[in-house]
N, C-alpha and C positions, 0 to 999 in steps of 0.2 A: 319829383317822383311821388306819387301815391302809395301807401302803403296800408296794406290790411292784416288788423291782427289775427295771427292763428292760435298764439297760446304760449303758458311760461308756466314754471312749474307751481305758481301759488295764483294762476288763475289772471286775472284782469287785472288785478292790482300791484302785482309785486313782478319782478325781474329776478334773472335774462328772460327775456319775448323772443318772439319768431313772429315775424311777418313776410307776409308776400309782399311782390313789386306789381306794380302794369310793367314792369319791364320784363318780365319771366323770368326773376332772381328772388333770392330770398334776402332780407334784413334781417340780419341776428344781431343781438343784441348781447352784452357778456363785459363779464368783468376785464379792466382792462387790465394790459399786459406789460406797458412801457414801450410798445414798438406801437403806432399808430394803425397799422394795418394786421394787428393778431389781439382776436380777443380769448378767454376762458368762458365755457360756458359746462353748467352740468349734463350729465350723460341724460338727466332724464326729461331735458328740454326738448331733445329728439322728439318724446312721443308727440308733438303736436307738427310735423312734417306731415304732410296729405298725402294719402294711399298713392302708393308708385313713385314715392320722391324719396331721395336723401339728398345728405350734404358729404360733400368728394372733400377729400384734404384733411381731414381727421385726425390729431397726435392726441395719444390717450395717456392723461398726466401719469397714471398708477393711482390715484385719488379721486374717483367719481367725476374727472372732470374731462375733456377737452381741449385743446387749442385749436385754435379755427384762422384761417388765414384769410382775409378779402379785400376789397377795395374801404379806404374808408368813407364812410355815408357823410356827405356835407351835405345835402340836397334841407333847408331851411323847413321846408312845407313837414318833410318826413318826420325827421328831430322834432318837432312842434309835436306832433301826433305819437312821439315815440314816447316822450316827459324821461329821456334819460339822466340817471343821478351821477351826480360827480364822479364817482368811484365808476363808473362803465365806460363805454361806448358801443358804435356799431360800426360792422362792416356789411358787405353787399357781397354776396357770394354766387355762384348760378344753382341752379336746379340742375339736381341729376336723377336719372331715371335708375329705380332700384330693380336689380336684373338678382338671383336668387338660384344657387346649382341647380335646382330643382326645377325653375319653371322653363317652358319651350324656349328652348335658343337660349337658356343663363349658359353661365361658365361653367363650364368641364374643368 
């Protein structure tokens, strides 16, 4: 799996990230949770999602943060390029397309 960075809230250097796939999924990256497949990530990691994306499956702690549920990333090549620190991990989640009451055909 290839991965490209899109962003994290202290820029190139520091974590949680947000990457794309070539598989049309995202890799997030977040503090781990104790279940292998849920990570914490903060609310303001969103901002780096690409115009007409989000992330579906969403628990909002009460505390600026997230839970996030996905597949978890073993993919060797990805992890290399991710440099995740002990204390995280990632999961692989899909891309969903952000629909908004307001625009033609969102939700009523």
């Amino acid at each position: 799996m290839h991965v490209r960075f899109l962003g994290g809230p202290t820029g190139g250097q520091g974590s949680p990230r947000l990457y794309a796939t070539d598989r049309g999924t995202l890799a997030v990256q977040g503090w781990k949770t104790g279940h292998d497949n849920r990570i914490e990530i903060p609310h303001r990691l969103l901002v780096h999602t690409e115009p007409g994306t989000c992330l579906a499956g969403l628990q909002d702690t009460g505390h600026g943060t997230f839970l996030l549920s996905g597949a978890p990333i073993t993919d060797p090549e990805a992890l290399a390029l991710m440099r995740i620190p002990s204390h995280e991990t990632a999961v692989e989640v899909p891309i969903t397309e952000e629909v908004t009451p307001d625009a033609p055909g969102g939700r009523r």
